[in-house]
N, C-alpha and C positions, 0 to 999 in steps of 0.2 A: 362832104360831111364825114369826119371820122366815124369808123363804126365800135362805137364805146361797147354797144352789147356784144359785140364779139370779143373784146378785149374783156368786159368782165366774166364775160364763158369762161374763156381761156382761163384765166385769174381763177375762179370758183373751181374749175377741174382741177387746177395746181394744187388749189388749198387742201379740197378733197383731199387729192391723192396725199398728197404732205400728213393729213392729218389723220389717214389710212396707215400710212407707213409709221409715223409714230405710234398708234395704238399698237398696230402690230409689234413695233420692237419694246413697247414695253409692258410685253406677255409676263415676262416672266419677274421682273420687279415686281409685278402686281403679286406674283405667287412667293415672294420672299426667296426667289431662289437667283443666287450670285451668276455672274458670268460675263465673259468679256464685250465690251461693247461692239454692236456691229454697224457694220457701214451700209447706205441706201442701197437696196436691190440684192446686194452679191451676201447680205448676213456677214457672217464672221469669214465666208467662204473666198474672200477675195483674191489670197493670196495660192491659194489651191487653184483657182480658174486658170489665173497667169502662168502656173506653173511654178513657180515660184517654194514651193514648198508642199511637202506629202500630206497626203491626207492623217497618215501614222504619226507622222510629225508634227501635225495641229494636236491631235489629241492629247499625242504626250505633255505638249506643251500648255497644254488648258489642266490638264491633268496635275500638273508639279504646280503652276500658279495659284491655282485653287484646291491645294492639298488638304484642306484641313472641313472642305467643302463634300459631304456626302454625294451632293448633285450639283452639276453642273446645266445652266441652261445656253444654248446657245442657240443661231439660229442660219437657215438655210437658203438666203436668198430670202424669204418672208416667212416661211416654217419654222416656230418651233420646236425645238427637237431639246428632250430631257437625258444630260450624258448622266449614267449612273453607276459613281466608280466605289460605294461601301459593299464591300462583300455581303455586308447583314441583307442589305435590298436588290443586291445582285442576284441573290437566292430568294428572295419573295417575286421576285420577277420569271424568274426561271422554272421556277419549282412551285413553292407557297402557294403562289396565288399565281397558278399558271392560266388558271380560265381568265383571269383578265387581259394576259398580255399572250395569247394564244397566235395573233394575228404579228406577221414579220412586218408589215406595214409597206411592203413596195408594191405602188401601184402595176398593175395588167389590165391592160387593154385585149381580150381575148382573140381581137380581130388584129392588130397590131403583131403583136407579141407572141412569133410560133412556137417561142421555146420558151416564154413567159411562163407557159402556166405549168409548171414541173413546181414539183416538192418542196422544192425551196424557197420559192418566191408565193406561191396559191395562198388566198385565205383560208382560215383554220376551220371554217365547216370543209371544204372540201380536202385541204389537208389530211383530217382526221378518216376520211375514207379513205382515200388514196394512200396514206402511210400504212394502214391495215391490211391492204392489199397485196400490197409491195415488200413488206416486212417479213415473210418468210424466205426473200432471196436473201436475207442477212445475219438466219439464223445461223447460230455456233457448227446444229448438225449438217447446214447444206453447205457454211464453210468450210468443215472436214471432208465432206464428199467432193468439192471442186479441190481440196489441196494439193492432189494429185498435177491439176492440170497448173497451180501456181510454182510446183517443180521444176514441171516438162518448160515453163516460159523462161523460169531460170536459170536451167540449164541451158537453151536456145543463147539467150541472153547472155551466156558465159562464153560460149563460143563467138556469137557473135564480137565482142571485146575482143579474144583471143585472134579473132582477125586484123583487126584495128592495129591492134600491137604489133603483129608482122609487118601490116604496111607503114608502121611509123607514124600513122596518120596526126592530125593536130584536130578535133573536135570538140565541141561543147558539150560537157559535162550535163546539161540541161538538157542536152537536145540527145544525149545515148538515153539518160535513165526515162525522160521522154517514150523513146523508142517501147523499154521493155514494160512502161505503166501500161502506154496503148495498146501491144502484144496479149498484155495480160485480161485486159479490161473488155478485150476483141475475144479473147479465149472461153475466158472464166462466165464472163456476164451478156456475153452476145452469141459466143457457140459460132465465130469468122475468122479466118487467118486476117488479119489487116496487111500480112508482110512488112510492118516496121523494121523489120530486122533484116529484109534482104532488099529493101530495094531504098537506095539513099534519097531517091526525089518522091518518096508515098506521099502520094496526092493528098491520103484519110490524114498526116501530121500537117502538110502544109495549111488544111482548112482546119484544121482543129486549133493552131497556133494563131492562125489569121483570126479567128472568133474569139481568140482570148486577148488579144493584141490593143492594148488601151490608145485606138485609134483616136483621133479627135472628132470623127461622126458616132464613136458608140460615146466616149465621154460626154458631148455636146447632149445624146439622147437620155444620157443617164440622168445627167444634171436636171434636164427637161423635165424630165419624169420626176423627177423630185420635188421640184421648184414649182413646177407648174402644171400639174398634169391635165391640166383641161387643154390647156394649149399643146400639150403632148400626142393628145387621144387625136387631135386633127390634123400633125404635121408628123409623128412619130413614125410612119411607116416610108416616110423619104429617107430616115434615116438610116432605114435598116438592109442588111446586106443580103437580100434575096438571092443571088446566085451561091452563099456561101450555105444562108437557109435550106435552098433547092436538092444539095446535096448531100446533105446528111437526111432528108426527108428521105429522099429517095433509097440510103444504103437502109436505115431502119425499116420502112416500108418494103422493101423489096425483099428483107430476108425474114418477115410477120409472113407476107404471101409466101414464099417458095416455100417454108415449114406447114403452112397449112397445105398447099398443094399435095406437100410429098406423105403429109401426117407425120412428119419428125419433131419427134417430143424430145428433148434436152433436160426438164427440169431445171434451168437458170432463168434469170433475169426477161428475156424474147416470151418465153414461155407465159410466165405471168400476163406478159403487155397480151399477146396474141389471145390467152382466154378473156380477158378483157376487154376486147377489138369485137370478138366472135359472141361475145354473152354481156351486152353492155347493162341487162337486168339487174346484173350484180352487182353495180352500183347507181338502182333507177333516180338518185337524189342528185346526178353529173349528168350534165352531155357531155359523155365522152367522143370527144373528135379526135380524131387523126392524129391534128396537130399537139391535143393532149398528152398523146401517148407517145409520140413521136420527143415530146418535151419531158417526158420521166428519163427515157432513156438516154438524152443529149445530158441531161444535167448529171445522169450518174455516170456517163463517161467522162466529163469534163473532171465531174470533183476528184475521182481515181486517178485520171488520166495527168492534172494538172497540179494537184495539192500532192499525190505523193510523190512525183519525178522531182520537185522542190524539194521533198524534204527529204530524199534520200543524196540529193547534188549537196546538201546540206553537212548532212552526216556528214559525205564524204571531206566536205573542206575542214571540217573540225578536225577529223582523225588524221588530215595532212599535217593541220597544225600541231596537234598534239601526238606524237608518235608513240607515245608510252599509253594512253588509252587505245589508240590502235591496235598494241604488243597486247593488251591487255584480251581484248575485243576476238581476237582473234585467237586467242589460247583458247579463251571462253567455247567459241564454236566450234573449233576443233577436238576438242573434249568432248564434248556435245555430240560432235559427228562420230567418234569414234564408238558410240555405244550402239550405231544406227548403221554400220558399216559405211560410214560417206555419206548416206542419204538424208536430205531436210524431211524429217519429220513433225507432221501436224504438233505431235505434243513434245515436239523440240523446244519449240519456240516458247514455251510456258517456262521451261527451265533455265532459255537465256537471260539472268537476272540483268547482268551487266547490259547486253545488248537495251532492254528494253529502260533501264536507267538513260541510257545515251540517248535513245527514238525521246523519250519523255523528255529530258532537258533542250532538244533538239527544237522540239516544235512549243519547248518555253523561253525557249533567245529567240524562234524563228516562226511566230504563231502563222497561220496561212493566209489570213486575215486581221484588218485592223479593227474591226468593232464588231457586235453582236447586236442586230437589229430587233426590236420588238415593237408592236402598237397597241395601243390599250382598248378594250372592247367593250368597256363601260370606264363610268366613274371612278375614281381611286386617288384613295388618299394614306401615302405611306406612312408606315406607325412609328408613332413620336414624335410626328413631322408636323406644322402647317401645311405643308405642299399637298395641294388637291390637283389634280390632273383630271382632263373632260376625257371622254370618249372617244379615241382619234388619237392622242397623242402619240407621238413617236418617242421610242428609246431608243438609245446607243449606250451598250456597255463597254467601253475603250479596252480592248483585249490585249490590244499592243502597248499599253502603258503600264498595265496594268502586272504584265508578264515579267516587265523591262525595270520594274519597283525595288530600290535598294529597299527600302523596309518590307516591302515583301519577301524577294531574293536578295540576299547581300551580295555584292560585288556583281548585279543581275549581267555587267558586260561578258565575263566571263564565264566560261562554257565547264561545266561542273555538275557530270554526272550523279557523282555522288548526293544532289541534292534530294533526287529521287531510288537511292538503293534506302533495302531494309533500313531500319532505324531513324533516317530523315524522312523517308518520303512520308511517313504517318504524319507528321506535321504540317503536310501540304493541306489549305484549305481548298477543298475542291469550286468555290467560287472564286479563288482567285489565280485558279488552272482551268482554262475553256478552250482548250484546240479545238475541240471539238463542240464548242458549246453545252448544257447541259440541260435536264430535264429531260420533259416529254418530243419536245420537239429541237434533241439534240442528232447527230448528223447519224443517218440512218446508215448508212456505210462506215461508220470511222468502224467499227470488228474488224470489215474489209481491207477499207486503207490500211491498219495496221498490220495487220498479216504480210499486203502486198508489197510493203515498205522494208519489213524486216526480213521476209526472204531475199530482195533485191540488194540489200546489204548484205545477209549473209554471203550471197554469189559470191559478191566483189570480192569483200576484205579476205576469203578462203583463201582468192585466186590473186589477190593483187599485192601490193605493198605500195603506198599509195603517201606521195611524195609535193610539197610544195613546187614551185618552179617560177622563173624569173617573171613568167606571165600571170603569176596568180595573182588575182585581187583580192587584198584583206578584206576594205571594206565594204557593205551591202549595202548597194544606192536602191531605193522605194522609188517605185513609178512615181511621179507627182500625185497624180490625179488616180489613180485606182486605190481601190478599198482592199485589193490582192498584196501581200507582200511580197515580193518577188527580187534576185537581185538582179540589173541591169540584164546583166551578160556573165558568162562565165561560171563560177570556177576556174582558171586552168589548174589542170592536175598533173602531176606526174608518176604513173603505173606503172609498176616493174613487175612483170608476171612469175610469179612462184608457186614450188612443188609441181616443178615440171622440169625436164631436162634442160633448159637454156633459161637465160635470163635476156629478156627484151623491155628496149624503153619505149615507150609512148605518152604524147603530150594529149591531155583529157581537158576540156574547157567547159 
């Protein structure tokens, strides 16, 4: 006898789900809000899974489709997710009405996730403790009091190059300024030599590059966590790379103890973690574990460590290309140096007009990231709008489209300081400039990066004269699949070292 009730199980689960999956995708018709059709399971994300296309380059491309369109819906595998590219609601989101969208919306799994629960990623009740905490290692006056030690890295830093040079060597450009963010990050905010600079195989860069490395087990995990975090929370930890975990646990933890031990107080960055460790009353509303604190100080060395080496390989390729901003660049700081006898000084850097034109346009062709995440923590309904959004919802503010905007920026391909010197940059609307994000929970370090960026340039462009070459790549290929903007490989460069007695070449990539 055929078994018909098993075949109309069957049938009734299909329909279900059938009739599951269209409710779900037509979230956002329901709310009057446009957006590209998406396909079963993958949302609009199908062509990102395969690889196929970057995640910067979805947005842009939803972004210019539906130009005329305040919001964008799209959707994530079966999520949801509200893009929102009017400047007007990009600041009611950020700023306005920040108690609604206080939460970045990426799930943690606390047991999961050792470096999940850092600053970046934690919901905003805990957030808002832990940024209070932490936020005096990013004051202006403990920035002035480390800038000694942001000197001492770049002059290390200039030497180290000056080697490179004699030996002819051929290296990646990413992987030197790499060297001097870690040096710095190791110095400034942790009080540890890492030896980036003198030993070529540093174990501390090889896992630090490995943890940022958009493998196919972290993107498979990310997407997970996205898409499905329940099924996340029960397979997520096969995902994860434990012996890469193990050792940064261990360098963080190991120099909390040996300062307690010794009673060596630093006032940086260890210091706060360690009165933290030692006096957990101070914040009785957190358990704070281990792995908590261990994850503040992973995520502030990555952001230093990895967002400013980009953006100073960055610089560099523009100023190869343009040699007359270079000439320019470099008059600038030499003037500059000259009133200081040679020396970078803390309130140098306020007077480099040009220089900090260049860092600004820099990271508005080359933002570090493609989107700005938020999740809504009540009700909200934006004004003027029908669109009512529940509680949960997730935003994305497309930062890389947004950057990349001829009606924003004209000519946004080309690389044009002058958009941000006196007399243009007041026309800049600051919602549609987010390197750094904006509001209350914008990036608690960018003071930092930008100091650690603009010293690392000055070094160069002082010491170098810094040259196209037959290996240089014009243009900047985006990971597929990561939300990081990054280019492939390279720069190659070519350094001619000047204001010294010889002139030597070296290939920089």
């Amino acid at each position: 006898m055929f078994p018909y009730n098993i075949l109309f199980g069957c049938a009734a689960i299909l329909l279900a789900l059938g009739y599951y999956v269209i409710a779900k995708y037509n979230y956002w018709k329901a709310r009057g809000v446009k957006g590209p059709k998406p396909l079963p399971i993958v949302g609009n994300f199908g062509r990102i899974i395969a690889g196929k296309m970057s995640l910067g380059d979805f947005l842009k491309e939803i972004y210019v489709k539906y130009r005329g369109e305040p919001l964008i819906g799209i959707y994530s595998g079966l999520e949801p997710i509200l893009v929102v590219k009017d400047p007007a609601f990009i600041k009611d989101v950020l700023i306005k009405d920040f108690s609604v969208f206080a939460d970045r919306g990426i799930h943690v799994n606390d047991k999961i996730d050792t470096f999940g629960t850092n600053l970046f990623s934690i919901d905003a009740k805990r957030w808002r403790l832990i940024r209070a905490k932490l936020s005096p290692t990013f004051s202006s006056s403990k920035l002035r009091d480390m800038f000694y030690l942001l000197v001492q890295c770049s002059n290390n830093f200039s030497q180290y190059m000056d080697r490179q040079v004699q030996q002819e060597s051929v290296i990646n450009s990413r992987k030197i300024t790499s060297k001097f963010t870690a040096d710095v990050i190791g110095t400034c905010a942790f009080g540890i030599d890492l030896k980036t600079l003198n030993d070529e195989d540093c174990e501390f860069l090889q896992m630090a590059r490995k943890m940022m490395q958009p493998s196919m087990k972290a993107i498979f995990k990310d997407f997970l966590r996205r898409m499905t975090p329940q099924l996340y929370d029960l397979i997520g930890h096969l995902l994860t790379n434990r012996h890469i975990e193990r050792y940064f646990i261990k360098i963080v933890m190991d120099t909390i103890e040996y300062r307690t031990k010794h009673n060596i107080i630093k006032h940086d960055f260890v210091d706060i973690l360690q009165d933290l460790k030692k006096h957990p009353e101070k914040l009785p509303e957190i358990e704070l574990t281990d792995n908590m604190i261990v994850a503040q100080a992973i995520a502030f060395f990555i952001a230093g460590f990895f967002a400013s080496s980009i953006s100073i390989s960055h610089v560099l390729y523009e100023l190869a290309l343009y040699p007359e901003m270079q000439k320019q660049l470099r008059e600038e700081i030499m003037k500059e140096l000259e009133k200081t006898n040679g020396v970078i000084e803390y309130d140098s850097i306020k007077s480099l007009n040009y220089l900090d034109a260049i860092f600004k346009e820099t990271l508005r062709k080359y933002p570090p990231v493609t989107h700005i995440m938020r999740k809504s923590v009540a009700d909200y309904t934006f004004s003027g709008t029908q669109v009512h959004i529940p509680q949960g919802q997730h935003i994305w503010i497309p930062l890389y489209p947004i950057h990349t905007d001829p009606k924003i920026y004209p000519n946004p391909e080309i690389f044009d300081p002058e958009r941000f010197m006196k007399g243009n940059s007041e026309s800049v609307n600051p919602s549609t400039y987010l390197p750094f994000g904006n509001g209350p929970r914008n990036c608690i370090g960018a003071r930092f990066g930008t100091y650690q960026t603009k010293v690392g340039i000055i070094e160069i462009v002082k010491n170098f004269q810094i040259n196209t070459c037959e290996k240089t790549v014009f243009q900047y290929g985006k990971q597929s699949r990561s939300f990081i903007l990054a280019p492939q490989d390279g720069p190659y460069l070519r350094f001619t070292k000047i204001n010294r007695g010889y002139r030597r070449e070296a290939l920089f990539c």
